[in-house]
C-alpha positions as CSV (number, residue, x, y, z in Angstrom):
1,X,-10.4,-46.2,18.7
2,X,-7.6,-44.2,17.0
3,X,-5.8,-45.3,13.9
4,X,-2.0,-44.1,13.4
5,X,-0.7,-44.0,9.9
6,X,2.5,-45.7,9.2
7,X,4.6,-42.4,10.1
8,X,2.8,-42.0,13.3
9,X,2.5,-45.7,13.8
10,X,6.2,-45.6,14.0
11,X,6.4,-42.3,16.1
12,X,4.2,-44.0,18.9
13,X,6.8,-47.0,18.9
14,X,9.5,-44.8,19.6
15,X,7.9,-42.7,21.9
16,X,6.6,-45.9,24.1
17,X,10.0,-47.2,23.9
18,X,12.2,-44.3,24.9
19,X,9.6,-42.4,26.7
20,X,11.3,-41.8,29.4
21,X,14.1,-39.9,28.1
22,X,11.9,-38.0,25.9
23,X,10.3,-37.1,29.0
24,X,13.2,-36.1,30.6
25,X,14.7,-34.5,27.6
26,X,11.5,-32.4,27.2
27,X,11.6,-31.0,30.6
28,X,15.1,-29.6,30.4
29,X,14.6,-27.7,27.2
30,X,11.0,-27.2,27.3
31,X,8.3,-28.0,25.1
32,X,6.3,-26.6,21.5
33,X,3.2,-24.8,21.8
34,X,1.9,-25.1,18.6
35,X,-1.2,-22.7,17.7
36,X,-2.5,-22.7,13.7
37,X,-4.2,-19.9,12.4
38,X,-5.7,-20.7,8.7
39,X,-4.8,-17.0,7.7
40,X,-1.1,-16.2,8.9
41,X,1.9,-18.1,9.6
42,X,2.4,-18.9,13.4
43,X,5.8,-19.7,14.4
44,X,6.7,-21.3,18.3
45,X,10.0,-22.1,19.8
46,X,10.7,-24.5,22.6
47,X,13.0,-22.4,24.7
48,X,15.6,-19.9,24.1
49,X,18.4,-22.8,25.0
50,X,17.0,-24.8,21.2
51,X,15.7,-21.5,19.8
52,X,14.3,-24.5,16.5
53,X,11.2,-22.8,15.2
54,X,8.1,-24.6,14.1
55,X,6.1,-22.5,11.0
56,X,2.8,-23.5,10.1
57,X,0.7,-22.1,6.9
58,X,3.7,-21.9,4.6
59,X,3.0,-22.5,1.1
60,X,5.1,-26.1,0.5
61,X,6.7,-26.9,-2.6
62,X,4.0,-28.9,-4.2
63,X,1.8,-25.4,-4.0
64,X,-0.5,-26.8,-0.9
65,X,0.1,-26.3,2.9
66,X,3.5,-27.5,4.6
67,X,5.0,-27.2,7.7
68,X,8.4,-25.6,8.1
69,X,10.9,-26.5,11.2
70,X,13.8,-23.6,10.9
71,X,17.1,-24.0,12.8
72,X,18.0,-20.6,14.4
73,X,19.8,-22.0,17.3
74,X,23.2,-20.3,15.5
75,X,25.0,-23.2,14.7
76,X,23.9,-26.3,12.5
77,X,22.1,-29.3,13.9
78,X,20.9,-32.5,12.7
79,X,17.2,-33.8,12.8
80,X,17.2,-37.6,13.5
81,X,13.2,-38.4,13.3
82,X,9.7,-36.5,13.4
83,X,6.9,-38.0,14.3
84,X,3.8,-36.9,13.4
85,X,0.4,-37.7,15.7
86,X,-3.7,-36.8,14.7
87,X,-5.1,-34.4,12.2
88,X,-1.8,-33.5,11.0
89,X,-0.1,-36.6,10.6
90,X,1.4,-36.8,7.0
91,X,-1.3,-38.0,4.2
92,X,-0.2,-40.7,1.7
93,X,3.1,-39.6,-0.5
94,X,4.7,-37.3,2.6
95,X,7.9,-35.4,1.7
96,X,10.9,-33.5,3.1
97,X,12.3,-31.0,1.2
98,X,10.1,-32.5,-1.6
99,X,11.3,-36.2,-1.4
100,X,11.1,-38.6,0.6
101,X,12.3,-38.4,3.9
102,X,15.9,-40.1,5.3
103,X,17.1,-39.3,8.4
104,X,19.5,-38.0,10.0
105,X,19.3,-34.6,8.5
106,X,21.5,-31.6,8.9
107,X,20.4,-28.3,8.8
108,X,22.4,-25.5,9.0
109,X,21.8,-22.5,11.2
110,X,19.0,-20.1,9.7
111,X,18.5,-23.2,7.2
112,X,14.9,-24.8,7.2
113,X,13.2,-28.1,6.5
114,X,9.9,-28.2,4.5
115,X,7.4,-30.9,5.2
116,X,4.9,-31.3,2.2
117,X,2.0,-33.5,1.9
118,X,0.2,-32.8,5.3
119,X,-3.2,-34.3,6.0
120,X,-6.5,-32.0,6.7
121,X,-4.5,-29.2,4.6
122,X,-1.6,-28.3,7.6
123,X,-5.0,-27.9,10.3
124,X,-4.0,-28.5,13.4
125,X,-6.7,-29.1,15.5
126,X,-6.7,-30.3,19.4
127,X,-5.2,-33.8,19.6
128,X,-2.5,-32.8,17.0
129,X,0.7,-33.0,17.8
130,X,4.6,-33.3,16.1
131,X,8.0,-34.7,18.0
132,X,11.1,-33.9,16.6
133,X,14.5,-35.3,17.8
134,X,17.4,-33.8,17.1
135,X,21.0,-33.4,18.1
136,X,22.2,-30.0,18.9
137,X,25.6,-28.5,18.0
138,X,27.5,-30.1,21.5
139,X,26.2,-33.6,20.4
140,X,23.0,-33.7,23.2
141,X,20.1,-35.2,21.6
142,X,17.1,-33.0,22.4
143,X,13.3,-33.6,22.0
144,X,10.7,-30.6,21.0
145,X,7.6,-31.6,21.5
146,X,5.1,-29.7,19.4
147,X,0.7,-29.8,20.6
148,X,-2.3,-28.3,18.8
149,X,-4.8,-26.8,21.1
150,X,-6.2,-24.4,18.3
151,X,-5.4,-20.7,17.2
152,X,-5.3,-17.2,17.9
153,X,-6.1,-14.7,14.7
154,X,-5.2,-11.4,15.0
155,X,-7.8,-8.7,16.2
156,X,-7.1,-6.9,13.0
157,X,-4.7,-7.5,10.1
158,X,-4.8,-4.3,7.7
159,X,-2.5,-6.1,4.6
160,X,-3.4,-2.6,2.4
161,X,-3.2,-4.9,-0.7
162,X,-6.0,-3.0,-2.1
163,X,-4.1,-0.8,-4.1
164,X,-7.4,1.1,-4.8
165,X,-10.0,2.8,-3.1
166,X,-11.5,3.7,0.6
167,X,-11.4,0.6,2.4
168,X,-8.5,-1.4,4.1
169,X,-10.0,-4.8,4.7
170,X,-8.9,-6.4,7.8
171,X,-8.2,-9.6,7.1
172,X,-9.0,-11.0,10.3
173,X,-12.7,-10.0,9.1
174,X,-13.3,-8.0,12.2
175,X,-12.4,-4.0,11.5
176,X,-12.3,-3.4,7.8
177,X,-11.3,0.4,8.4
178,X,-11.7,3.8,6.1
179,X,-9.2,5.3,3.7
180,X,-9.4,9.1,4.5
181,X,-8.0,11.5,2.6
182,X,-5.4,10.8,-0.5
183,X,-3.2,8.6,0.5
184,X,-1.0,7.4,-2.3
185,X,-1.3,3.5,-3.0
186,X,1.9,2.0,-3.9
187,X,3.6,-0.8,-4.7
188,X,7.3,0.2,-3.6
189,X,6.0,-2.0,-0.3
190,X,7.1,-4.5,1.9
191,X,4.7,-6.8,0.6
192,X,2.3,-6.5,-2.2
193,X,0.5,-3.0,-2.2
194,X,0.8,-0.3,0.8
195,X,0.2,3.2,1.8
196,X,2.4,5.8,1.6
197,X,1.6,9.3,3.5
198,X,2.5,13.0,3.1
199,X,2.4,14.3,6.4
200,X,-1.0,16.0,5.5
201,X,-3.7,16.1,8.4
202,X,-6.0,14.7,6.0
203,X,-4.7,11.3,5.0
204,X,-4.7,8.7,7.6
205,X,-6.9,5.2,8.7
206,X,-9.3,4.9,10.6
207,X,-11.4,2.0,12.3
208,X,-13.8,3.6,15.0
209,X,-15.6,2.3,16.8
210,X,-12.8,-0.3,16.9
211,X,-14.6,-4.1,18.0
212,X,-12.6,-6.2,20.4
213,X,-9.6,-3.7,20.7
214,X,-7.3,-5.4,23.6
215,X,-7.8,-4.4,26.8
216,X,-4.9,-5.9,28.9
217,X,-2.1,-7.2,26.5
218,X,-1.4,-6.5,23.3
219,X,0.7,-6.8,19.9
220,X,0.8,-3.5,17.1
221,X,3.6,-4.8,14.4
222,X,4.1,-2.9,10.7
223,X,6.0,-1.7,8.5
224,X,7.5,1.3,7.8
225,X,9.7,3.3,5.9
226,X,10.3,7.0,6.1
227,X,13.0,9.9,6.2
228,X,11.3,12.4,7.6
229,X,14.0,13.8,10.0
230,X,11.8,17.1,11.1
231,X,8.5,16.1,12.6
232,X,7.2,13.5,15.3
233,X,5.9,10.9,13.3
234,X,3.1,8.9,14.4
235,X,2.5,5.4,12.9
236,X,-0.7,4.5,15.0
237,X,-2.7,5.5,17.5
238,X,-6.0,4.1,19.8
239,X,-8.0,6.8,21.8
240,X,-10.8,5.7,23.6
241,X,-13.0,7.9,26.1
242,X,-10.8,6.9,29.2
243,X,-7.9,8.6,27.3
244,X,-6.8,10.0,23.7
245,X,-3.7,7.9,24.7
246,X,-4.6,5.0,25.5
247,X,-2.4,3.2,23.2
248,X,-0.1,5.3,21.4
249,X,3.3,4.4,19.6
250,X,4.6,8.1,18.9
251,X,7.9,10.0,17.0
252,X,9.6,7.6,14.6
253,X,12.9,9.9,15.6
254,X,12.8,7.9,18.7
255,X,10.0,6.3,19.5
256,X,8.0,6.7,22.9
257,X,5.2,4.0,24.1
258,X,2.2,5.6,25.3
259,X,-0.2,3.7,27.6
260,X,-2.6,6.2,28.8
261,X,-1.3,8.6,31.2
262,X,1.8,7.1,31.3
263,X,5.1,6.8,29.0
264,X,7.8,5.7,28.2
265,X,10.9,6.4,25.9
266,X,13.0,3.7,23.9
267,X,15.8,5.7,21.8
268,X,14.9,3.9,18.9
269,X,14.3,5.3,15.7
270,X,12.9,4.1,12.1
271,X,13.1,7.4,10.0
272,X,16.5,6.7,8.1
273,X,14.7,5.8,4.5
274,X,14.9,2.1,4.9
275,X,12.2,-0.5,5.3
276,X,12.0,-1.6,9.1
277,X,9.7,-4.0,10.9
278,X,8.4,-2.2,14.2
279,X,6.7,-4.5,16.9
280,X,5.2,-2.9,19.8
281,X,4.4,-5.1,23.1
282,X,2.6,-4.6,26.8
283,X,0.9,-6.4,28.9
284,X,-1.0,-5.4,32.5
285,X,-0.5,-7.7,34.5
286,X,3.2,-6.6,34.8
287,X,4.0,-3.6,33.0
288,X,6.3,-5.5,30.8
289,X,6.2,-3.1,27.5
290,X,9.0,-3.7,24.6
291,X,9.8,-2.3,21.3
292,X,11.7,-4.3,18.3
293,X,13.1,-3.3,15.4
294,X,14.1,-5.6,12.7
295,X,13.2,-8.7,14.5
296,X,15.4,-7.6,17.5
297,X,14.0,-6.5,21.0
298,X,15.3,-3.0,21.6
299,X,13.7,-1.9,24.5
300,X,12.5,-3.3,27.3
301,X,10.6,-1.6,30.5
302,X,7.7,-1.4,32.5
303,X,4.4,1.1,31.7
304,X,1.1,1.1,33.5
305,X,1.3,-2.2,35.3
306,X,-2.7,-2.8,36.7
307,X,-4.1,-0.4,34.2
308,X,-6.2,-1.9,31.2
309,X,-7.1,-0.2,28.1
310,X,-10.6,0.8,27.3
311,X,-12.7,-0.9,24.3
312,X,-14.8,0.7,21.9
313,X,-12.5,3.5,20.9
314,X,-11.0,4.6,17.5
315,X,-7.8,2.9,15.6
316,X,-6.0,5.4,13.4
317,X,-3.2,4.7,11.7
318,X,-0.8,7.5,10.4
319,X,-2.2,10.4,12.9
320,X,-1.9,10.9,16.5
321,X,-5.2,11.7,17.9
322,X,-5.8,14.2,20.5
323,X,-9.8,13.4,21.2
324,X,-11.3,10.2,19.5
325,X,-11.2,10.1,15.7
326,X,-9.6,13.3,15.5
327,X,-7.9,16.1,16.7
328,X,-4.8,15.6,14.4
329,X,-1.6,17.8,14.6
330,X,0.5,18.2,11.0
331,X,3.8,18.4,13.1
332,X,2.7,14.2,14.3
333,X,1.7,13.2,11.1
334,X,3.1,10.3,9.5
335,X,5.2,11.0,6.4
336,X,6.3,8.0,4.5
337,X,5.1,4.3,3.3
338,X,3.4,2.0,6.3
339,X,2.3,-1.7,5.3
340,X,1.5,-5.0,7.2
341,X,-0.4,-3.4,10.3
342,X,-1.3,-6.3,12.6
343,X,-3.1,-5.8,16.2
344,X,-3.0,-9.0,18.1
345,X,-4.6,-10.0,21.8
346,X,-1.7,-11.1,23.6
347,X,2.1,-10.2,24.0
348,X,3.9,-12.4,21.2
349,X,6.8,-13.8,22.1
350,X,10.8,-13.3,20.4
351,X,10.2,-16.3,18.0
352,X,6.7,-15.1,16.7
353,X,8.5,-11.4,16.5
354,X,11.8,-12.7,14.5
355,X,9.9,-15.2,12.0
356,X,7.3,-12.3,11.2
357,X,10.1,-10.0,10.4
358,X,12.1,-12.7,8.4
359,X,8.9,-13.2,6.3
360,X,9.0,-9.9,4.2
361,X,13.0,-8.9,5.1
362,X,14.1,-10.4,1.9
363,X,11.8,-8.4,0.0
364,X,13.4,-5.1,1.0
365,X,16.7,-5.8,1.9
366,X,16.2,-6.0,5.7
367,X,18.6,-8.2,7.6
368,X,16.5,-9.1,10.8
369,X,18.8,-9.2,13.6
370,X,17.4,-12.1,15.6
């Protein structure tokens, strides 16, 4: 038997009532995929037509977990009801924008809606799910359908919030890695503490042997800022004993994409003395690889379709390696501040991408251009 609180309660009335056109509503702009990792923020959209992102493991304004729905359809839109279903259904005293909730709502475009006081902390577990109805800037009332089926951590997160020492702790909890060298801990970052690099040979990470390194898609996002104008630059690089360039994002003067054997160049660059927020996807089964900068896709093309990446090999960030763990070059080195590393299994999509970059931006004056 499954008891509904009053919010939900309500919600399941609606939806029994006008099913049908939620139904049909939901398959012309698609539905929410929502996936809740305890240690990141996780952000889905429906569809590029309602671009309306969901964001779970904010911080709400009470201090505990919320859940954030952020309007970045470009124009203002106004939320008419959410409904809230299982683990996650709002707890006794649920707010909106810390009161209580009256509908319709408008929210401009970029502008965002908090929802405090969730049950089981914001968890959303399979059987959760959320249904927001809205109406959109041409007056159609849309649905977006939001389902928990679990979470995805990253296979490494290196925060460097350390600020100390010869350890950067992954907090994923998989690949703490090793501070070599003397790189300089600092705290003019994009968030909290980071690294910042000479361009010596000597001062880069390292995880190797690297455990559960992706084999056919994967994620590499950071943070960088440098002005190095004179050498290629090398953020991060994975060698393995298949290849030392197995995964290889090279030359912040215009980057290239390395996937083995193969190559690619994007015309992009990052070495102009600003922050930016550099994501780096590719996946096998197609080829698809893409670079964004700032929350924007740059490039898009195809590398190495078929081809899979080889496990067990080293993770180095700030060196390009030219055998595994080594082999470094001082005309590749990395010179300048690199924070946030995050390696994930999968491609993530343009929402993830822009809300990730959105979520330090402020800090250093970045406008993400998504």
């Amino acid at each position: 038997m499954v008891v509904f609180n009053g919010a939900a309660q309500a919600g399941l009335e609606y939806l029994l009532t006008y099913g049908w056109a939620l139904v049909l509503v939901a398959s012309i702009v698609g539905v929410f995929v929502f996936l809740v990792s305890p240690s990141q923020e996780v952000v889905f959209s429906s569809s590029d037509q309602t671009k309306i992102l969901l964001k779970s493991g904010a911080v709400s304004a009470d201090g505990g977990a919320g859940l954030v729905l952020q309007n970045a359809s470009g124009a203002a839109i106004k939320v008419n009801s959410v409904h809230f279903f299982g683990d996650i259904g709002p707890a006794a005293g649920f707010k909106f924008n810390g009161a209580a909730p009256v509908f319709p709502v408008a929210v401009v475009a970029g502008g965002e809606m908090r929802f405090d006081g969730l049950a089981s902390n914001n968890s959303c577990k399979s059987g959760g799910s959320v249904v927001v109805v809205y109406t959109d800037a041409f007056n159609y009332e849309r649905v977006a359908k939001v389902v928990c089926n679990g979470g995805a951590t990253p296979a490494a997160w290196y925060m460097f919030d350390e600020g100390s020492g010869t350890t950067a702790k992954d907090s994923s909890g998989n690949n703490d890695a090793t501070v070599a060298g003397s790189p300089v801990w600092s705290s003019d970052c994009a968030s909290g503490k980071c690294l910042q690099f000479d361009g010596s040979t000597t001062n880069y990470v390292i995880k190797n042997a690297f455990s559960g390194f992706p084999t056919t898609e994967i994620t590499a996002e950071f943070w960088i800022k440098s002005s190095d104008a004179t050498r290629d630059g090398t953020p991060l690089s994975y060698a393995s004993s298949q290849s030392d360039n197995d995964f290889l994002i090279f030359n912040y003067r215009g980057f290239s994409i390395y996937r083995g054997s193969s190559s690619v160049g994007t015309a992009v660059s990052a070495n102009d003395g600003a922050w930016h927020h550099i994501v780096v996807t590719w996946r096998s089964s197609d080829g698809q690889a893409r670079l964004y900068k700032d929350g924007a896709r740059r490039y898009s093309g195809t590398l190495a379709a078929g081809t899979s990446i080889k496990a067990g090999g080293a993770l180095v960030v700030a060196q390009e390696q030219d055998f595994v763990g080594g082999g470094f070059a001082a005309d590749q080195a990395f010179v300048g501040y690199i924070d946030d590393v995050k390696i994930f299994n999968r491609a993530l999509s343009d929402f993830e991408i822009c809300s990730s970059c959105r979520e330090h931006a402020g800090a250093v004056g970045v406008t993400c251009a998504c």
